[in-house]
C-alpha positions, 0 to 999 in steps of 0.5 A, spaced: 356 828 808 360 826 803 364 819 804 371 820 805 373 814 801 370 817 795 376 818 791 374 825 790 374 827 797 382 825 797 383 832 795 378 837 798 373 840 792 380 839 787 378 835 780 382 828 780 384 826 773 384 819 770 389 815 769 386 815 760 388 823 761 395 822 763 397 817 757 393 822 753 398 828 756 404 824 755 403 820 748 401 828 746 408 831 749 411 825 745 408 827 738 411 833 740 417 832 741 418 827 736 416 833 732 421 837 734 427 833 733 424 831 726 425 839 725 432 840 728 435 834 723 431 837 717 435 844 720 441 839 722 441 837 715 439 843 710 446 848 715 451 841 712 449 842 705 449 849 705 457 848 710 458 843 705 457 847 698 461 853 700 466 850 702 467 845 695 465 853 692 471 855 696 475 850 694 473 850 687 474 858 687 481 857 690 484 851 686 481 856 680 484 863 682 491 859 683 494 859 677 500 852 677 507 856 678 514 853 677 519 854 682 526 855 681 529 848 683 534 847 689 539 841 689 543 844 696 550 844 694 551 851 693 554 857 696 551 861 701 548 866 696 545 862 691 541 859 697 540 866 699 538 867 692 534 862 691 529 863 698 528 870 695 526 869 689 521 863 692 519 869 697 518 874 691 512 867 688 509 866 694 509 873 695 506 875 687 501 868 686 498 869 692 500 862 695 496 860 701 501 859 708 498 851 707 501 850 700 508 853 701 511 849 705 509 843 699 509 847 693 518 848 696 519 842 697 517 840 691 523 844 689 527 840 692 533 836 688 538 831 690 542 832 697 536 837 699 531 832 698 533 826 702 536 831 707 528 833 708 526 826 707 530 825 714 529 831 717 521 830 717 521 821 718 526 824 725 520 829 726 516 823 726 519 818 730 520 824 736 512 826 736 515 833 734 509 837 730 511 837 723 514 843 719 507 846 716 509 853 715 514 857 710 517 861 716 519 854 720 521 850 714 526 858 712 528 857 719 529 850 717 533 851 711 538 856 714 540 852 720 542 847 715 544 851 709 547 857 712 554 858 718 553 858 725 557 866 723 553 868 718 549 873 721 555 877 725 559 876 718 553 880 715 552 886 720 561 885 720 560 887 712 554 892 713 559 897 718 564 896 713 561 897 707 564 904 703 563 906 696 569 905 693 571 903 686 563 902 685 557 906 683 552 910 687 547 906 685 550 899 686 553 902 693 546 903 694 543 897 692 549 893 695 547 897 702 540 895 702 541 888 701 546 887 706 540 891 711 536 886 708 539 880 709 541 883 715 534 883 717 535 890 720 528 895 719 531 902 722 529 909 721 530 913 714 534 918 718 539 913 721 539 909 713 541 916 710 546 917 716 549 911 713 548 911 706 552 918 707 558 915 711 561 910 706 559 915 700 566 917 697 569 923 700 569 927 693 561 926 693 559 927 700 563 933 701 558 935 696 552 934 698 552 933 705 549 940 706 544 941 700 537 939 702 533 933 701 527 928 703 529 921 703 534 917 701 532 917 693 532 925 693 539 924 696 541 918 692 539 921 684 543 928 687 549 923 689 548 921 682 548 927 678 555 929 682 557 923 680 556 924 672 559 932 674 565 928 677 565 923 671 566 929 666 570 933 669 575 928 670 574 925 663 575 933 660 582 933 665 584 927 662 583 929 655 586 937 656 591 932 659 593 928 653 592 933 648 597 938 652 602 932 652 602 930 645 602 938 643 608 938 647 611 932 644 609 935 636 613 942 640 619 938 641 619 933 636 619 940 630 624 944 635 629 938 634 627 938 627 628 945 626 634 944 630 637 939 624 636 943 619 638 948 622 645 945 622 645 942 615 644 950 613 650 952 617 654 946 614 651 948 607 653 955 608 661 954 610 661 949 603 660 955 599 664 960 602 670 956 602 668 953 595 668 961 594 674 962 597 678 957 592 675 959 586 678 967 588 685 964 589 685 961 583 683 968 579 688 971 583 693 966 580 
């Protein structure tokens, strides 16, 4: 009969570890663990120089596919078009050069001379001050620019000379670049179809009543046949003039032998009555 203070009795016929087994245990999950935070910084460390070295490539490759650009400078007091001009052409760079969306906002306002530069310079420290997020963006920093630069009708002015807009003294192609940048700076994108419907209604009425029935793809089918019209119109109205002005002046060469034949004429009668009367004497004074 077994002794129950036995310490093997406590738990029947299971096996009791001591108190060495148990440190043995937790010193060797401690190794372990310490191993395997070793092997997470070692992972740790090699993904930041690898993040670290692609990103110095990257901007190294950046800074030199970027080639340097010169922007055409900007001192604010001007009209509304030369700013209009100016924004375009800025446009047509970043567009070109491949600007990054983070460096045009700085790369313009490098641009900035004079009353435009303290006007930004105001501009950004009121930002500031109201804990309002700064300008990052090129499209914040146009909208910016044409609240500041542009009149509060300058819009309704636009679309006001787009429904007005007819061709007159200009040419086909003039009229056509007039109407594409006023459709542009309108901000208005329509359908082709609508686009020739209003190419073709300010067109001068001797071309379109030419060829509007012919047939056509798209506006510059319709517009190089509006040219070759125009160049026909040109010619035939040159050739009227010139038949015009020769028949006048034939006229006045008519005119001027006419009364020219007409003098002489009278010099002749006015001979003709000097000899016979002449003759006349001369017999009276035989007969005498």
């Amino acid at each position: 009969m077994s002794d129950p203070s036995h310490p093997s009795s406590v738990h029947g016929h299971g096996k009791s570890s001591s108190p060495i087994d148990i440190t043995a245990t937790l010193q060797n999950h401690d190794l372990q663990l310490q191993e395997i935070k070793t092997l997470l910084h070692q992972l740790v460390l090699a993904r930041d120089q690898k993040s670290h070295r692609s990103h110095s490539h990257h901007r190294g490759s950046s800074l030199h596919k970027e080639p340097k650009i010169s922007l055409p400078s900007f001192y604010g007091m001007t009209s509304t078009y030369d700013y209009l001009n100016w924004e375009m052409k800025i446009e047509q760079i970043f567009y070109c050069h491949h600007v990054d969306h983070e460096r045009r906002v700085v790369s313009a306002t490098f641009s900035f001379h004079d009353g435009v530069m303290h006007w930004w310079t105001a501009y950004s420290r009121d930002l500031l001050i109201h804990r309002y997020p700064p300008i990052n963006f090129w499209n914040e920093l146009r909208s910016a620019l044409r609240k500041r630069y542009l009149p509060y009708f300058y819009d309704r002015e636009i679309i006001n000379q787009l429904h007005r807009l007819n061709q007159k003294e200009l040419s086909v192609d003039q009229y056509r670049q007039k109407m594409e940048l006023l459709l542009l700076r309108a901000g208005i994108r329509e359908e082709p179809r609508l686009t020739i419907a209003r190419f073709l209604n300010g067109l001068s009425f001797a071309i379109r009543g030419r060829v509007e029935l012919l047939t056509y793809h798209d506006l510059n089918d319709l517009v190089q046949i509006c040219i070759r019209e125009e160049d026909q119109l040109q010619c035939k109205s040159s050739f009227q003039k010139n038949s015009s002005s020769l028949s006048k002046s034939l006229s006045k060469d008519v005119v001027g032998s006419s009364r020219r034949f007409s003098k002489e004429g009278d010099v002749l009668k006015h001979l003709d009555k000097s000899v016979l009367l002449s003759s006349s004497k001369d017999g009276d004074d035989s007969i005498r």
